[in-house]
BAVEXGU-992767 format. One line per field, with one value per atom (N, C-alpha, C, CB): residue number from 1; residue in one letter; x, y, z. Coordinates in Angstrom, 1 decimal, m for minus. Glycine has a CB too. Example, Ala and Ser with C-alpha at 12.3 -4.5 7.8 and 13.67 -1.06 7.14 Angstrom:
2
torpa = (1,1,1,1,2,2,2,2)
palum = (A,A,A,A,S,S,S,S)
east = (13.2,12.3,13.2,11.3,12.8,13.7,12.9,14.1)
north = (m5.7,m4.5,m3.3,m4.5,m2.2,m1.1,0.0,m0.6)
up = (7.8,7.8,7.8,9.0,7.1,7.1,7.9,5.7)
end
This chain:
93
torpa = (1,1,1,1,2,2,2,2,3,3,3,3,4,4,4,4,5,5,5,5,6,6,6,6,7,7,7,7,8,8,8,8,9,9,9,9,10,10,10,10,11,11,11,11,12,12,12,12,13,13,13,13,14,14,14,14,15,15,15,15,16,16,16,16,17,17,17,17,18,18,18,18,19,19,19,19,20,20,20,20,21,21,21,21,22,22,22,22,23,23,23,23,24,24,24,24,25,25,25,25,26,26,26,26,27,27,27,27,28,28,28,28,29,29,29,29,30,30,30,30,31,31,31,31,32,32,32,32,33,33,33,33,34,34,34,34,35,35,35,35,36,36,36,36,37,37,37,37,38,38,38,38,39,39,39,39,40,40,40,40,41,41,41,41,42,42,42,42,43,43,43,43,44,44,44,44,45,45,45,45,46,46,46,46,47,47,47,47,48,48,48,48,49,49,49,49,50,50,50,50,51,51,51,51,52,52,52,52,53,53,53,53,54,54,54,54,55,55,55,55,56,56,56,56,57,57,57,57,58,58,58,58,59,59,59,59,60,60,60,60,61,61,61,61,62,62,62,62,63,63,63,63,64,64,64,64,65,65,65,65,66,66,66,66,67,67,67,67,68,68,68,68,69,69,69,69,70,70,70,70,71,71,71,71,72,72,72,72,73,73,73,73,74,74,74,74,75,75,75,75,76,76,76,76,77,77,77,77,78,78,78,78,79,79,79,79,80,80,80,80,81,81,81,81,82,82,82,82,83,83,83,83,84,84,84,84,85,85,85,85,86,86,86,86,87,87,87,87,88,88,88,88,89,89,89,89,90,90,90,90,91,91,91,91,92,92,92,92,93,93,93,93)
palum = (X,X,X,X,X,X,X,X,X,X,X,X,X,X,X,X,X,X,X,X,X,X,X,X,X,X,X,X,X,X,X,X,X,X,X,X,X,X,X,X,X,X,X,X,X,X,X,X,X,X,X,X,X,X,X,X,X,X,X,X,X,X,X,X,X,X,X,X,X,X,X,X,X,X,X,X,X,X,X,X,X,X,X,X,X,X,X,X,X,X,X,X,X,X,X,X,X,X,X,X,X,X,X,X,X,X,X,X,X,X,X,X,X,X,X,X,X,X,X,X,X,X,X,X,X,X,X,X,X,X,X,X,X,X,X,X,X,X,X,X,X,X,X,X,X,X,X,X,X,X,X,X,X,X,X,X,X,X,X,X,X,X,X,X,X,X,X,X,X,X,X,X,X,X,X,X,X,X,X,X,X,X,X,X,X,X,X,X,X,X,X,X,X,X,X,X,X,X,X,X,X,X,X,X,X,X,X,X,X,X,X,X,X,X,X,X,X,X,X,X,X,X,X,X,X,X,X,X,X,X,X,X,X,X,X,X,X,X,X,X,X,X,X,X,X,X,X,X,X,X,X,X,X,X,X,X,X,X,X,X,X,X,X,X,X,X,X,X,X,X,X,X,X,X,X,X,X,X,X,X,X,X,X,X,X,X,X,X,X,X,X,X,X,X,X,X,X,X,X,X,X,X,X,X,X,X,X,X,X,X,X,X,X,X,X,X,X,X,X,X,X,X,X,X,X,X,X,X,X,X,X,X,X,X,X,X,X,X,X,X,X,X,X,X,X,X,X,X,X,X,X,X,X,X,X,X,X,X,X,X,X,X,X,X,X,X,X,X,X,X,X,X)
east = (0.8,0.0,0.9,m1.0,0.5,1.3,0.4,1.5,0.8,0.0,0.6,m0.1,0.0,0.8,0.4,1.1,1.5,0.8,1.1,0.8,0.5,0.9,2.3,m0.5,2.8,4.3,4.1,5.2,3.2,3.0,3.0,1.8,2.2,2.0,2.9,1.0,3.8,5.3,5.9,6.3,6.1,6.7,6.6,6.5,5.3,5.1,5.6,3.7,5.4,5.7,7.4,4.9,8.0,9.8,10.0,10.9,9.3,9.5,9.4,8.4,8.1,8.1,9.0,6.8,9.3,10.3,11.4,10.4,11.8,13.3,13.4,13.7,12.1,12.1,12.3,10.6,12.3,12.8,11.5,13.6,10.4,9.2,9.0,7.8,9.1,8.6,9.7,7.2,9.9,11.0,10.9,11.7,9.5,8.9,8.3,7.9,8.0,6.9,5.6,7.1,5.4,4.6,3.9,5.6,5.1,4.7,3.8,5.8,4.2,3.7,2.4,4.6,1.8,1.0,m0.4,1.6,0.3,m0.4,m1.0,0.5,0.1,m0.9,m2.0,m0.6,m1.3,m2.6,m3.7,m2.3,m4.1,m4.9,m5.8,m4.7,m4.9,m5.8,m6.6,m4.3,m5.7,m5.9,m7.3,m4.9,m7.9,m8.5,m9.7,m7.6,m9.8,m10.9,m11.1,m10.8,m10.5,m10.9,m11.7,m9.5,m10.9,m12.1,m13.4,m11.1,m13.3,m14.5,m15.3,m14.0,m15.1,m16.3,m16.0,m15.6,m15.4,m16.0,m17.5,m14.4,m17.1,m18.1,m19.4,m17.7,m19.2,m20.6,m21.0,m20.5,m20.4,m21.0,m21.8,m20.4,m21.0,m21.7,m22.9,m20.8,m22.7,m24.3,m25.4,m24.1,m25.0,m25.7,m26.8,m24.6,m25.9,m26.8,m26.5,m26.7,m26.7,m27.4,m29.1,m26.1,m28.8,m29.8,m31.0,m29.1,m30.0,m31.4,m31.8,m31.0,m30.9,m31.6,m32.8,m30.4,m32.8,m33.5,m34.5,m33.0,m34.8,m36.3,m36.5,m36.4,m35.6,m36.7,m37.4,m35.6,m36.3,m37.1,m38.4,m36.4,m38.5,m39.6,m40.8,m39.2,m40.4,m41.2,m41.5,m40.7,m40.9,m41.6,m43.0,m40.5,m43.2,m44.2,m44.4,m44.8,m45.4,m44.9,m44.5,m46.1,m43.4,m43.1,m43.9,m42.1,m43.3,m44.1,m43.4,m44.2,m44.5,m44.2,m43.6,m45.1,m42.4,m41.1,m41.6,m39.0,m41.8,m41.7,m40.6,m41.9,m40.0,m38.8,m38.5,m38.5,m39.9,m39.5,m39.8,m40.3,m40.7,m40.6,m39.1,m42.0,m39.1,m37.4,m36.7,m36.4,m36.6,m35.5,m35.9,m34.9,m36.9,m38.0,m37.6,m40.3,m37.6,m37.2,m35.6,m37.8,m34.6,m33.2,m33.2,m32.2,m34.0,m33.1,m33.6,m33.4,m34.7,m35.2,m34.0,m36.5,m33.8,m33.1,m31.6,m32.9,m31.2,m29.6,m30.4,m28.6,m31.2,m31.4,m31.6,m32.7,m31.9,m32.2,m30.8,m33.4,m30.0,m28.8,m27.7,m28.4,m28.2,m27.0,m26.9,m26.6,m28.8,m29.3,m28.7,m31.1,m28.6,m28.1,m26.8,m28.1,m26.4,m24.8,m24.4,m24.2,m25.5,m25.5,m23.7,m26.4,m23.7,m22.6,m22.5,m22.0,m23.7,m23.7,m23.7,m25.1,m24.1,m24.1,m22.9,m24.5,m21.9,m20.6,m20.0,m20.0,m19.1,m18.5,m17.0,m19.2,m16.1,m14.3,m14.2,m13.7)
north = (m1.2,0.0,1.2,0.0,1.7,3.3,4.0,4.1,5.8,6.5,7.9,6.1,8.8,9.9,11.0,10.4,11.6,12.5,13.5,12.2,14.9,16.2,16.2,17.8,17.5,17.5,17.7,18.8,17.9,18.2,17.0,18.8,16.0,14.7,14.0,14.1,14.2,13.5,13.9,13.8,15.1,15.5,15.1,16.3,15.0,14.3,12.8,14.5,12.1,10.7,10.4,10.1,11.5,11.2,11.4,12.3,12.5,13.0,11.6,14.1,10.9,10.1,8.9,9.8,8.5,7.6,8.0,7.3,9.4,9.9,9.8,11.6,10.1,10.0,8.6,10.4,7.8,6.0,5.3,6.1,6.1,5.5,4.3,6.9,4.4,3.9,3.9,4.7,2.2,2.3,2.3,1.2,2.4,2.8,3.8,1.9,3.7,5.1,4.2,6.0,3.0,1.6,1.6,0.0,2.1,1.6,2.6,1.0,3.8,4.8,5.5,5.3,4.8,5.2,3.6,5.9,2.7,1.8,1.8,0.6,2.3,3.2,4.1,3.4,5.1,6.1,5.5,7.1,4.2,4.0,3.5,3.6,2.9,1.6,3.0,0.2,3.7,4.9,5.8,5.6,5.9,6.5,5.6,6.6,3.9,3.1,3.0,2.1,3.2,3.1,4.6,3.1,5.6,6.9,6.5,8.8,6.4,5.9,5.0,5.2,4.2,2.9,3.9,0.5,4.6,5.2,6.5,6.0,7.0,7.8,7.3,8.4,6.2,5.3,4.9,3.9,4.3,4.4,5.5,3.8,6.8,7.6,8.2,8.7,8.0,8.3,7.2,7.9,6.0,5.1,5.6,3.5,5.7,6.3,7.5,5.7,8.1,9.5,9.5,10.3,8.7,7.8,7.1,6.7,6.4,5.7,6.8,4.2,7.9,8.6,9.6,9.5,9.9,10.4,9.7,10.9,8.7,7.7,7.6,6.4,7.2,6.9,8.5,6.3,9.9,10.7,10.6,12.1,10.6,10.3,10.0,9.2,8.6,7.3,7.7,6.2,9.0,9.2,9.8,10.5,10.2,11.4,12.5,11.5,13.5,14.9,15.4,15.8,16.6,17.1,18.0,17.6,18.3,19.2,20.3,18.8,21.6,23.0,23.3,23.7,24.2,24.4,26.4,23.9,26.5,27.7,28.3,27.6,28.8,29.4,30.7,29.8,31.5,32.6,32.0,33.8,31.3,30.2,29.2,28.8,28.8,28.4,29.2,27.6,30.6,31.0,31.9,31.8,32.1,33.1,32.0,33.4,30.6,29.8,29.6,28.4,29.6,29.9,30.9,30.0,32.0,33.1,33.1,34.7,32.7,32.5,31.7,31.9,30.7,29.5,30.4,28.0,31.0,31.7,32.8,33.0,33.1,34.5,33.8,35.6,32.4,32.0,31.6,30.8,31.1,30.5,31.8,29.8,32.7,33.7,34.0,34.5,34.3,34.7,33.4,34.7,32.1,30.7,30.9,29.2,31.2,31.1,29.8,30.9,29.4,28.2,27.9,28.9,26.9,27.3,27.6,27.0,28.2,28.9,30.3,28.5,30.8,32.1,32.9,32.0,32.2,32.5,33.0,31.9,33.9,34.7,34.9,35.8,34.6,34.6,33.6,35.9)
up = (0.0,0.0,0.0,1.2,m0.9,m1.2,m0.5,m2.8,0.6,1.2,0.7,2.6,0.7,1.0,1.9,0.1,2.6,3.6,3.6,4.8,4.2,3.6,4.8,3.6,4.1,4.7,6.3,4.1,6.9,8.0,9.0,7.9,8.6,9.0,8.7,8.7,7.1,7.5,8.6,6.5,8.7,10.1,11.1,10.4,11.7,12.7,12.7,12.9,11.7,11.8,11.8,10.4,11.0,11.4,12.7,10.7,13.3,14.9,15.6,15.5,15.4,16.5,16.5,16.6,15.3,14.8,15.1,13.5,15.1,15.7,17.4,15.3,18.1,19.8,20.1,20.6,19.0,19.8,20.1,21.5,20.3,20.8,19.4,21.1,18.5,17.3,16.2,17.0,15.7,15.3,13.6,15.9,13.4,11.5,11.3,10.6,10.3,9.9,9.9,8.1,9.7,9.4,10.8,9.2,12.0,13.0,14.0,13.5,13.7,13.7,12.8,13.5,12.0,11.5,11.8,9.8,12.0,12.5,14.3,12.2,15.1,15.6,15.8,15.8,15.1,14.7,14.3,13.6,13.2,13.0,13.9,12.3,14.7,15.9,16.7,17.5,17.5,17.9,17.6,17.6,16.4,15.3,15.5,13.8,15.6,15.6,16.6,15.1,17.9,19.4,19.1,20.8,19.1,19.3,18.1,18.8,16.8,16.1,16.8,14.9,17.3,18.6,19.8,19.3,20.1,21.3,20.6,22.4,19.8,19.5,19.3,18.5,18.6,18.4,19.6,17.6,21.0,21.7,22.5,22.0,22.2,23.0,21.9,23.7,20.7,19.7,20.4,17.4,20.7,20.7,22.4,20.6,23.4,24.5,24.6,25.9,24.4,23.9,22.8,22.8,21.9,21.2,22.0,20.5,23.2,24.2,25.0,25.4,25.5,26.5,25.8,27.4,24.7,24.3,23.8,23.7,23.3,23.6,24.5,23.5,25.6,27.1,27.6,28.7,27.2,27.9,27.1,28.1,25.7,24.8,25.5,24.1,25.6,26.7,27.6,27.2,28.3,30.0,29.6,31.4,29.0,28.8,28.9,29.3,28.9,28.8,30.4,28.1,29.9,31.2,32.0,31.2,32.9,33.9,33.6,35.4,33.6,33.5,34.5,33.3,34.5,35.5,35.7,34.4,36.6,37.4,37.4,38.5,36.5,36.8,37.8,35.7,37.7,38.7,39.9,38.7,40.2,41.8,42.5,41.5,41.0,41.7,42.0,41.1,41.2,41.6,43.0,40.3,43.5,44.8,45.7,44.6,45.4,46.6,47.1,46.3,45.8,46.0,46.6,45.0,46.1,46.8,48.4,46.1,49.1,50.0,51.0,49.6,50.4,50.9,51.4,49.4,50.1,50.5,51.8,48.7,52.1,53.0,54.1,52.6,54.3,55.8,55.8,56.3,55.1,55.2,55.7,53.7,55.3,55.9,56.6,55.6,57.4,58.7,59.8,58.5,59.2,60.1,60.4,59.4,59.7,59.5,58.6,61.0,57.7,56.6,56.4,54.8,55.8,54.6,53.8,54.1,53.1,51.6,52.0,50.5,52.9,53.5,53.6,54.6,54.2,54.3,53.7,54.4,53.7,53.0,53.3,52.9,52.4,53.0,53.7,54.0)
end
């Protein structure tokens, strides 16, 4: 198999063959590959659940309407007794 690579990636591949780590260019680019198919199956696995989590949320049913100004009236509630306690979120320095 003939390849060719731009001068850039030759570069890299003499480098690593010159640090000792790797004693070809063969051997060094046969890494990279394996390297390249671990991250390729890792990606698939994470399309794959990301894929299920998004059916099951699907499957739960519809959600419940979120109060945003009430959550945030109850944080801030929560930080005001906490500072009055001496909480640990209260604290300051």
């Amino acid at each position: 198999m003939d390849i060719s690579l731009t001068s850039q990636l030759e570069k890299v591949v003499k480098e690593k063959v010159a640090s000792g780590l790797y004693s070809s260019a063969s051997e060094v680019v046969g890494e990279a590959l394996r390297l390249l198919d671990d991250h390729d199956r890792l990606q698939q696995i994470k399309l794959e659940r990301l894929s299920n989590d998004i059916q099951e949320g699907l499957a739960s049913g519809e959600s419940a309407h979120l109060d945003m100004e009430a959550i945030k009236a109850e944080a801030r509630k929560r930080r005001r007794l906490n500072s009055f306690t001496g909480g640990e979120h209260g604290r300051s320095g």
